[in-house]
N, C-alpha and C positions, 0 to 999 in steps of 0.2 A: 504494500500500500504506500509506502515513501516514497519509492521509487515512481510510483505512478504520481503523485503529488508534485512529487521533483521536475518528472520532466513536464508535466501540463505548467507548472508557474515557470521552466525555465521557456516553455514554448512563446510561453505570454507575454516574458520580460524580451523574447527576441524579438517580438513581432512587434513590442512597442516601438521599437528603435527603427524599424522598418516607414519611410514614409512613401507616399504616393505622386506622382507625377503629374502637375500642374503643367497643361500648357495651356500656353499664351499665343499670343502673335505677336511679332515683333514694331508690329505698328502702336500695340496697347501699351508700351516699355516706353518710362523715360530714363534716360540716361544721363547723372551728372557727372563729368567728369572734370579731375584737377587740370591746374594749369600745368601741369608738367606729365600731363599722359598717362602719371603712370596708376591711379586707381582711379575706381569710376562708382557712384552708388546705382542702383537700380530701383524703380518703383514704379507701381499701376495707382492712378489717380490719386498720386501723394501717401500712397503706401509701401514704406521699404519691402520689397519681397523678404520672405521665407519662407526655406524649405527648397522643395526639389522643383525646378522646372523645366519645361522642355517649349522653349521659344522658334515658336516656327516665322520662317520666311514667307511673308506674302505673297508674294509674286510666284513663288518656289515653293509648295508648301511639303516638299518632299525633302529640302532644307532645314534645318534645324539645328539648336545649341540644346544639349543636356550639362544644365548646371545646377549647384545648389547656393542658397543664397542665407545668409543670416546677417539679418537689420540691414538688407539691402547692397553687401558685399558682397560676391562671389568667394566660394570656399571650399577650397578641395580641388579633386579632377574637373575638368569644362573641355567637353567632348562638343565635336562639331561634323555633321553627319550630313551627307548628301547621295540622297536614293539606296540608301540604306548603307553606305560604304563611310568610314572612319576616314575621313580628311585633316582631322586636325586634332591636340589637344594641347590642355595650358593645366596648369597646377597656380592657385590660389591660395595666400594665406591675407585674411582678413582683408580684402579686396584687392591686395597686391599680386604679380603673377611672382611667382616666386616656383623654380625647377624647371625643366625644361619645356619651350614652347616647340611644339610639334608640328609640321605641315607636310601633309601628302599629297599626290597628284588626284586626279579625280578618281583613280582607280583604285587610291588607298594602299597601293606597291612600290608606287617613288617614291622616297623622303626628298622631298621637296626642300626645307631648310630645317633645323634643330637649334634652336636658341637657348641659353640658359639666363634664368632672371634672377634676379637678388632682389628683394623687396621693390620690385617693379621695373629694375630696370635690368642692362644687358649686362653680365657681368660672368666670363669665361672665358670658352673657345667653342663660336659658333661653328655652324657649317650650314655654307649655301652650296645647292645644286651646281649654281651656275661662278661658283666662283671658289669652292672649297671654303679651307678654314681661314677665319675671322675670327680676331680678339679683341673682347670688351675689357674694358676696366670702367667697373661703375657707372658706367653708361657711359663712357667715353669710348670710342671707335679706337683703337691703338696700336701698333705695332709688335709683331711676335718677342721680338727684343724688349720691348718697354712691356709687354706683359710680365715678361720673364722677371726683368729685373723688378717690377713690383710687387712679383709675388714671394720674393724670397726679401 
C-alpha cells in the first residue's frame, strides 16, 4: 500500500511541474526591447507572459518559436521550427541569451552559424558557414591573437 501511495503522489508532484503550451500569434506579442539589443521583455495586452508558448508566424503559420517565458523574459531552450524541421535554437537566462545560439538551413542538416552569448552578448569562438571561425570578446568582434591574449 506505500508503495502505491508513493508513486500516485510522486505521479502528481511530476505532472505538477509539467505545463501546457500557449500559442499565440506573433502579431498578438509586444516586444520591448533594451537599447543595446541584448534583452527584450514580452507581453499580450500589457501582460508579461508566462509559462510555455508557442508563437506562431502569421503569414507562415507553419513557422513558429517554442519558448518559455517568466515575468515576460525568455528562459531556458527557444527552439525555432519551420514545417516541422529545427532551424534554430538560443538558451536564455533571465531574458538574456546566454550559450550557444544555433542556426540551420531550412532543412535543419547545415549549421548555418553557432554563436556563443554571455549575458546577451557575443563572447567566444563563433563559427559562420560562410566565413569559418570568429572571435568575440564581450561583444567586441576581435582578432584570434587579441582573443588569445585576453583570455589568458
Amino acid at each position: 500500500m506505500k508503495k502505491f501511495i508513493t508513486v500516485i503522489l510522486l505521479s502528481f508532484w511530476i505532472s505538477s511541474f509539467s505545463q501546457e503550451i500557449t500559442e499565440i500569434k506573433m502579431s498578438e506579442v509586444k516586444y520591448e526591447i533594451n537599447t543595446d539589443t541584448t534583452s527584450m521583455t514580452v507581453s499580450i495586452n500589457n501582460i508579461l507572459l508566462n509559462g510555455k508558448y508557442k508563437i506562431i508566424n502569421d503569414k507562415f503559420p507553419t513557422r513558429y518559436v517554442l519558448t518559455e517565458f517568466i515575468n515576460g523574459k525568455a528562459e531556458g531552450e527557444s527552439k525555432s521550427i519551420h514545417d516541422g524541421i529545427l532551424v534554430g535554437k538560443k538558451h536564455f537566462k533571465n531574458g538574456l541569451p546566454n550559450g550557444e545560439s544555433i542556426v540551420y538551413d531550412n532543412t535543419g542538416k547545415t549549421l548555418m552559424w553557432k554563436i556563443p552569448k554571455v549575458n546577451g552578448k557575443s563572447h567566444g569562438i563563433a563559427w559562420f558557414g560562410d566565413e569559418g571561425e570568429v572571435y568575440y570578446w564581450k561583444g567586441e568582434r576581435v582578432s584570434k591573437e587579441e582573443f588569445e591574449r585576453r583570455k589568458n
